[in-house]
C-alpha positions as CSV (number, residue, x, y, z in Angstrom):
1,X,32.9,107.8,93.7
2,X,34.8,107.1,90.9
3,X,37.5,104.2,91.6
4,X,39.3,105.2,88.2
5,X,41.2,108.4,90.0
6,X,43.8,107.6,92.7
7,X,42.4,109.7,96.1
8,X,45.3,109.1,97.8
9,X,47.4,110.3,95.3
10,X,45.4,113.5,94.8
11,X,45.5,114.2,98.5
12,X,49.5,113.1,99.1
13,X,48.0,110.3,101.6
14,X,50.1,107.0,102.4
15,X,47.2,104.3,101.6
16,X,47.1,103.0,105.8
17,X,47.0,107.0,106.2
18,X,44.7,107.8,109.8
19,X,41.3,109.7,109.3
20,X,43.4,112.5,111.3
21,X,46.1,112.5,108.8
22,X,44.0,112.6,106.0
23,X,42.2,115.4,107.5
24,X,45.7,116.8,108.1
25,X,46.4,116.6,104.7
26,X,42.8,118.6,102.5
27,X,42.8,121.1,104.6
28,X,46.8,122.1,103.6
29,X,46.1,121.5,100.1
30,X,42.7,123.1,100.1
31,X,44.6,126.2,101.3
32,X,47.1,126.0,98.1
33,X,44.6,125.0,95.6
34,X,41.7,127.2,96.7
35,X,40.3,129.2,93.7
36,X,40.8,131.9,95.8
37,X,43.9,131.7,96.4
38,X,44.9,130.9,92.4
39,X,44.3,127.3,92.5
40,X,42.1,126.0,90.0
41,X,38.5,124.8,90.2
42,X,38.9,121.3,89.3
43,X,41.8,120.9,91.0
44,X,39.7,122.0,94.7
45,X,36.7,119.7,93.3
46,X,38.9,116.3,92.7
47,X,40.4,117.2,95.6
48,X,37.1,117.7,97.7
49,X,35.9,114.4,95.8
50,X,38.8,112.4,97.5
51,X,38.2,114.0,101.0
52,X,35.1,113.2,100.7
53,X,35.5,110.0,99.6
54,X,38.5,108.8,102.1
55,X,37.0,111.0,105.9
56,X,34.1,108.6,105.3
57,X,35.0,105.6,106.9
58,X,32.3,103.0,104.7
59,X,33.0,105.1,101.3
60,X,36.7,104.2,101.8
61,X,36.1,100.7,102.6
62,X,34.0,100.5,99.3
63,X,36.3,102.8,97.5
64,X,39.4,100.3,98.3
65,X,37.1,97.1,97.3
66,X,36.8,98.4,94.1
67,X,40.5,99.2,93.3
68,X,41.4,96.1,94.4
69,X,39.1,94.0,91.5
70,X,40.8,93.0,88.9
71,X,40.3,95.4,86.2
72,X,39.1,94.2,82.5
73,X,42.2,93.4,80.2
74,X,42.4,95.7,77.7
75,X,43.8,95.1,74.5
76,X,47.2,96.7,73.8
77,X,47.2,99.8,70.9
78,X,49.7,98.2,68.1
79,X,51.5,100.9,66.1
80,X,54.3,101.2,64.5
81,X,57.5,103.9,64.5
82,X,56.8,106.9,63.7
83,X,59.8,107.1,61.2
84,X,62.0,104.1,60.6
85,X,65.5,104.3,61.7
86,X,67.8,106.0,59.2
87,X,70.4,103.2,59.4
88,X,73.9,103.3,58.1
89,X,73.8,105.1,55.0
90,X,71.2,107.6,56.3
91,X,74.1,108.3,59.1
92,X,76.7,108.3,56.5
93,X,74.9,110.2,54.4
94,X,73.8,113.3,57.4
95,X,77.3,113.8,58.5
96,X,78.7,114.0,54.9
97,X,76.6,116.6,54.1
98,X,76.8,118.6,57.6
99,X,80.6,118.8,57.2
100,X,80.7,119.9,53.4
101,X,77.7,122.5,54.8
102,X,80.4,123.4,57.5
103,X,83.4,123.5,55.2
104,X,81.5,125.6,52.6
105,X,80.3,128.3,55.1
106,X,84.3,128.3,56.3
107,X,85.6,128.6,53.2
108,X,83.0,131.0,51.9
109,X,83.6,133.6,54.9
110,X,87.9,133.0,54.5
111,X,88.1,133.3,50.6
112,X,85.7,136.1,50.0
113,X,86.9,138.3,52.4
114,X,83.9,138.6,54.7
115,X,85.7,138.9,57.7
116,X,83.5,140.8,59.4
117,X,80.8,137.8,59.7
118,X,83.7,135.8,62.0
119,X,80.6,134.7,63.6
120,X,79.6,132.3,60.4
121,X,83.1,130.9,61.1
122,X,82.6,129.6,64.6
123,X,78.8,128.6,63.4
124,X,80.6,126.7,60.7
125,X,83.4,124.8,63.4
126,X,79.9,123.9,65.1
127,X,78.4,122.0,62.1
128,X,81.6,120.6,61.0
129,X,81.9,118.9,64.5
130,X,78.5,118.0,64.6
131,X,79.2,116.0,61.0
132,X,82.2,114.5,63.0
133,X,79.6,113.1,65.7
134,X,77.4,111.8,63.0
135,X,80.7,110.4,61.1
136,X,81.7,108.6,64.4
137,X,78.3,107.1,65.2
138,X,77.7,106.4,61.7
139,X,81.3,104.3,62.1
140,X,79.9,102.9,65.7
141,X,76.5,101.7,64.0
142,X,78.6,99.9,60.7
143,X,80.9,98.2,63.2
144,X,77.6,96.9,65.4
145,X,76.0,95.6,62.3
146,X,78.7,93.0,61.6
147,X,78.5,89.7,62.8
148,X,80.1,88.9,66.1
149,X,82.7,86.7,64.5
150,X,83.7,89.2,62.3
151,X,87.6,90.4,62.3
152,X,86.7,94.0,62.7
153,X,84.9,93.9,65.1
154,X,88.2,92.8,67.3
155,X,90.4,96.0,66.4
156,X,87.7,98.5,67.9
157,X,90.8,100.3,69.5
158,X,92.7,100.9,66.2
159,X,89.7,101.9,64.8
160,X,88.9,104.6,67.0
161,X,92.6,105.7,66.5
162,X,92.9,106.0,62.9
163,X,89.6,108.1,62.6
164,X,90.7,110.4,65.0
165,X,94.2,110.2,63.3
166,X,92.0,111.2,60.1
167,X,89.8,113.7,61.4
168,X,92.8,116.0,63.4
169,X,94.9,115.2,59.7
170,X,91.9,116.7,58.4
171,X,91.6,119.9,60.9
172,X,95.8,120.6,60.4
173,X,95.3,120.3,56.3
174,X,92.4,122.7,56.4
175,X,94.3,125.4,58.7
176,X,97.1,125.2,56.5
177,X,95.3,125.5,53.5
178,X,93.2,128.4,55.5
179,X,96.6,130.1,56.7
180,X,98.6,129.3,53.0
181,X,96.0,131.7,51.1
């Protein structure tokens, strides 16, 4: 008996579950996870292991003593990040160069006269837009890092407007200058 697995989890049993029910409940999952029957062999042994271990009236009474001790404290792993957080200039510095990436593919396809690789243009949109993400959240992050009392932190609404103000200024300049040539 091993008090470390969870029987009634392995069978799908309630823990006041009857000896009936239990009974009920191996014999529908022995039918799914018989070997036979493409089930796999440890599956049908943990599974005969908590039958086993919860038909048997005095093994379940001991195998419910024992989940109920308190177990030994363990101590807790300490580690740290796997990669520190970018922060502000790491943001700012990502969506700068994903939309010069993006604007350098679109203009590279429109001036040269590659037409035919239309798909680099839409590819191009894509990573301009994602740079616009980054630029917003990058703007988001700036704003959260200021002290509560801070004025700018009060005009988040105008805010919002003039970047989008900037960024659709920015889309209508570059189909102009796209259309002009």
């Amino acid at each position: 008996m091993n008090s470390k697995r969870d029987y009634y989890e392995i069978l799908g049993a309630r823990q006041d579950a009857s000896a009936r029910e239990i009974e009920r409940l191996y014999k529908r999952h022995a039918r799914m996870r018989h070997p036979d029957r493409g089930g796999a062999e440890d599956d049908m042994k943990a599974l005969n292991e908590a039958y086993s271990v919860l038909h048997d009236a005095n093994a379940r009474r001991a195998y419910d003593d024992s989940r109920r001790k308190p177990r030994d404290v363990q101590r807790a792993v300490q580690s740290k990040p796997a990669a520190p957080e970018v922060g502000f200039y790491g943001q700012l510095l990502s969506a700068l160069l994903a939309i010069s990436l993006g604007l350098m593919l679109l203009l590279l396809v429109r001036f040269n006269g590659l037409w035919f690789l239309w798909p680099m243009s839409i590819l191009a949109l894509g990573v301009i837009v994602f740079g616009i993400m980054l630029l917003h959240s990058a703007m988001q992050n700036a704003r959260r890092l200021l002290p509560a009392t801070h004025p700018v932190r009060r005009f988040t609404a105008i805010q919002e407007i003039a970047f989008w103000i900037v960024v659709i200024g920015g889309g209508v300049g570059l189909y102009l200058l796209m259309a002009s040539v």
